[in-house]
N, C-alpha and C positions, 0 to 999 in steps of 0.2 A: 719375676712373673707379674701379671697384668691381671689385677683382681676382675674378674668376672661377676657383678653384681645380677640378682634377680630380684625382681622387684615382683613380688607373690601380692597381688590385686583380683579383685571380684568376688569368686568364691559361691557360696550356696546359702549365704543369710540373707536375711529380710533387707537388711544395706548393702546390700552389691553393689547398688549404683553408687552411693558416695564412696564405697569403696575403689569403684574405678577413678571415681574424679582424685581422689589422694591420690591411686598408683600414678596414675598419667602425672600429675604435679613433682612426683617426687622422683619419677623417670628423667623428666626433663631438669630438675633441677640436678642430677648425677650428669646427664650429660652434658652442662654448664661447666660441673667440676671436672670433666675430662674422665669421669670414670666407663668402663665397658660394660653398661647395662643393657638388660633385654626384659619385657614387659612377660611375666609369666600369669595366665587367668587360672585361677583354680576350680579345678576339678577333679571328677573320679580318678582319674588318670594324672593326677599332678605327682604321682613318683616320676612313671614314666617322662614327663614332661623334665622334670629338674633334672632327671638325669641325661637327656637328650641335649638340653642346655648346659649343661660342665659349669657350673653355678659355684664358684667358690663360697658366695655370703648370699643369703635370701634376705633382702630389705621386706621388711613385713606391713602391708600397707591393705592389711585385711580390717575387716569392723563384724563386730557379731559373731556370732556360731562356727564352726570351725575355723574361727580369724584370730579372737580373741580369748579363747575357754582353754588355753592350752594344747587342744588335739594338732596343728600344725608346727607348736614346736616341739611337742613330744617326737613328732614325725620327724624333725629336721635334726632333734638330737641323736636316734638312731638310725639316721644317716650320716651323721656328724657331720653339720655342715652349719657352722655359726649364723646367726641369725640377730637382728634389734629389736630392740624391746625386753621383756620382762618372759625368765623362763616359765616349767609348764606349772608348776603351783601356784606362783603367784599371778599367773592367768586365767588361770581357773578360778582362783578365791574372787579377785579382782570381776571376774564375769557375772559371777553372783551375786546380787547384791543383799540379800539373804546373809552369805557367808561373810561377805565384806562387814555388812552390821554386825557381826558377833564376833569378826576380830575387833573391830573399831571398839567394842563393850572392853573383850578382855584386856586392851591393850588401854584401858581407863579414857578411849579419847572421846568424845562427846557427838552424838547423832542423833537427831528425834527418835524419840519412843515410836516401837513396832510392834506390830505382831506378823505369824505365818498363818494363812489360813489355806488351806490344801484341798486340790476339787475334790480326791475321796471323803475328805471330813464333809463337805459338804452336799453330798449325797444323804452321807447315812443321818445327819444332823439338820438337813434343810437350811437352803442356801439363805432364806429370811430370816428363820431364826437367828442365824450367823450372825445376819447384819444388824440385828436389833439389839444385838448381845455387843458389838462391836461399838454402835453409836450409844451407848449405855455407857460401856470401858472408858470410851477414846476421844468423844465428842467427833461432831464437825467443827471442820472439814477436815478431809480424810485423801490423803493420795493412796492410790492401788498400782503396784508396777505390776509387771513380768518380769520377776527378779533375773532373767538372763538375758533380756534385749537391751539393746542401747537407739539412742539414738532417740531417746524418748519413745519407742515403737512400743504398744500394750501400756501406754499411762494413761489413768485418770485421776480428771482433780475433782470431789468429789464435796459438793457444798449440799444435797437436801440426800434425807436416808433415802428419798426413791431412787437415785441414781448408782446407788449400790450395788445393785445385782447387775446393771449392764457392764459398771466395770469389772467388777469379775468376770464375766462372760467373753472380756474382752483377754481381759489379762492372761484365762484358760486357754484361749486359741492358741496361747506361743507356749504357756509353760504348767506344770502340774500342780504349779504352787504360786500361793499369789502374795505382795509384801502388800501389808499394809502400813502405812509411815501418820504418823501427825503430821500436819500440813502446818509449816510454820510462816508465818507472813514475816515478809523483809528485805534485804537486800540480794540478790544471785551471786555469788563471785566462782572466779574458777583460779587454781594456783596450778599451774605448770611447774614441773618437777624434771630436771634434767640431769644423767650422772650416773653412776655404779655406786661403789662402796662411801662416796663422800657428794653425794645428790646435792643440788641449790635451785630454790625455789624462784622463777624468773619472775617480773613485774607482775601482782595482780591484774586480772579483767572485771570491773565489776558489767552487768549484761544485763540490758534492758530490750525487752523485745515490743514491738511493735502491734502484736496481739495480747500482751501481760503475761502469755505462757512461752518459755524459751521450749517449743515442740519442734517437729522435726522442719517444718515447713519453715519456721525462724533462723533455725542453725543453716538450715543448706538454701535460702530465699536472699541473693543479695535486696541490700537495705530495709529487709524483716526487724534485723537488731542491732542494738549500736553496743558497739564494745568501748568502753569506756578505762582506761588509762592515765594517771591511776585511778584506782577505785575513792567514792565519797564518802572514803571510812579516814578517822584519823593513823597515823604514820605506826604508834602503838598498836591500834587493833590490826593494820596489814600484819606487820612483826610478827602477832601472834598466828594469824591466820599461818602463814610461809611454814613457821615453826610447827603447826598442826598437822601441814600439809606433807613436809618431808618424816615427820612421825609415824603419818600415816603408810607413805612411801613404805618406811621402812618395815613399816608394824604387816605388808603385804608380803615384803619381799621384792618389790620393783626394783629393775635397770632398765636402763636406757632413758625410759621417758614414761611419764603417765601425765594425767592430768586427774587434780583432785577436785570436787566442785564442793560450795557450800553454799548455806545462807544463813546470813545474820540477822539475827532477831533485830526486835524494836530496841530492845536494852543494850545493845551491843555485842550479843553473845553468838559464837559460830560455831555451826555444826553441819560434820559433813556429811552428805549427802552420797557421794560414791566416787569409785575410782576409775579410772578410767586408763586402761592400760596401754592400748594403741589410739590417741585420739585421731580427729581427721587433721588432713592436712589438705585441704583443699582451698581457695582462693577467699571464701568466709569465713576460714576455721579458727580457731580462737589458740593453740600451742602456736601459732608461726606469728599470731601476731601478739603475745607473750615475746616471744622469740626477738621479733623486731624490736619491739620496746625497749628489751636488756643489748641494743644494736646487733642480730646476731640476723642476717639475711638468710633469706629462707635455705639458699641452696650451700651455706655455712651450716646449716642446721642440719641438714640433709645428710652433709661431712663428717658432722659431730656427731653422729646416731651410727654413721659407718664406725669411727671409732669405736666406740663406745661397745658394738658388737664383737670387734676383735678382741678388744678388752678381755672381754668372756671366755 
């Protein structure tokens, strides 16, 4: 039989669009490898759809909100039809970055100090008070996410207390709850993770961007950022980083592939930052060229991820 690949891109989150630039890249690199794919968009109707297409494996080349949070492979499980990537807990935990920092706590591994602050707390408590209570606790400077977007989408970096309330205001538009992180100065790195039950951490990235914030216009803007290979830590601190990285892997529950980010302080010390369970794969994405680095071509990569789902 002739595996019939679908390649599940687009979708309903704030990243569609890089979510199609991955699908289109990782279509074409299956059809490099001789395999029988078909470009499936997601939508309301995507049972309908996968079932029209006789899709033996759904390659997942989603980002975001029904991409990444586990609802598309809850869906592909009670269809039973194997799927890459990380199943539906450890994509949901992994989408969270809330929930991610409170395994990363229990699992002893190291991430800046947080807090949650929730838009009904600040209703009934006054969003200023909040923040005067907050730059009291926590000092500046101060990141704010939207603990369920990626792709840096609802961050702020937040260096005078007035800037405060707009990032909340921003962070609210995507989510009911907003992370607030210590903002640690130093180095960016990311540690790709590849593998099932026995994961290997591929060459670090260390990433310098072009505007000093790796945002979204950085990640997806060729020559925004330079991805640096290896990273300008010594051979010791990578080791540890790797070792952090597939801990962390683990400490989620990831297969297939994720990508972990962190930063290392001035004294040496790294903490992560989040997980990242379907990263991009698009022509500036940082997993493929990891990827390259440990010699493994993209549309090898593409191969190794087809495995990897059968595995399952």
């Amino acid at each position: 039989m002739t595996l019939k690949i679908g390649v599940l891109m687009g979708g309903r989150s704030s990243e569609r669009d890089v979510s199609l630039r991955t699908g289109d890249a990782i279509y074409s690199a299956l059809q490099v490898k001789g395999y029988n794919a078909v470009k499936i968009d997601v939508g309301f109707d995507i049972v309908e759809r996968i079932k029209a297409a006789g899709i033996d494996l759904a390659f997942l080349a989603l980002h975001g909100k029904y991409g990444e949070d586990g609802t598309i492979q809850g869906m592909l499980e009670m269809l039973d039809i194997p799927y890459t990537g990380s199943g539906v807990l450890a994509s949901a935990l992994a989408m969270d970055k809330i929930a991610t920092k409170k395994m990363l706590l229990f699992e002893g591994l190291p991430t800046p100090r947080f807090k949650t602050i929730s838009r009904l707390g600040t209703m009934s408590d006054g969003l200023e008070n909040i923040c005067g209570q907050l730059v009291r606790e926590m000092g500046l400077p101060l990141v704010i996410k939207a603990p369920t977007q990626g792709s840096t989408i609802g961050i702020s970096f937040v260096r005078q207390e007035e800037e405060l309330v707009k990032a909340f205001e921003l962070a609210f538009k995507y989510d009911p709850a907003a992370l607030v992180e210590q903002f640690i100065e130093g180095i960016e790195l990311t540690a790709s993770v590849l593998g099932n039950d026995n994961p290997a951490a591929l060459p670090l990235i260390e990433i310098v961007s072009a505007t000093g914030v790796y945002d979204y216009e950085a990640k997806y803007t060729a020559g925004m950022s330079d991805h640096i290979i290896p990273p300008r830590i010594s051979p010791e601190e990578q080791d540890k980083v790797k070792s952090l990285a597939i801990s962390a892997y683990k400490a989620i529950g990831c297969r297939g592939l994720a990508r972990v980010d962190f930063i290392i302080d001035h004294s040496g010390a790294p903490y992560i930052l989040e997980i990242n369970t379907l990263p991009g794969m698009t022509a500036t994405s940082l997993f493929p060229d990891a990827a390259r680095a440990a010699g493994i071509e993209f549309p090898e990569l593409v191969e190794t991820l087809v495995r990897l789902a059968l595995e399952k």
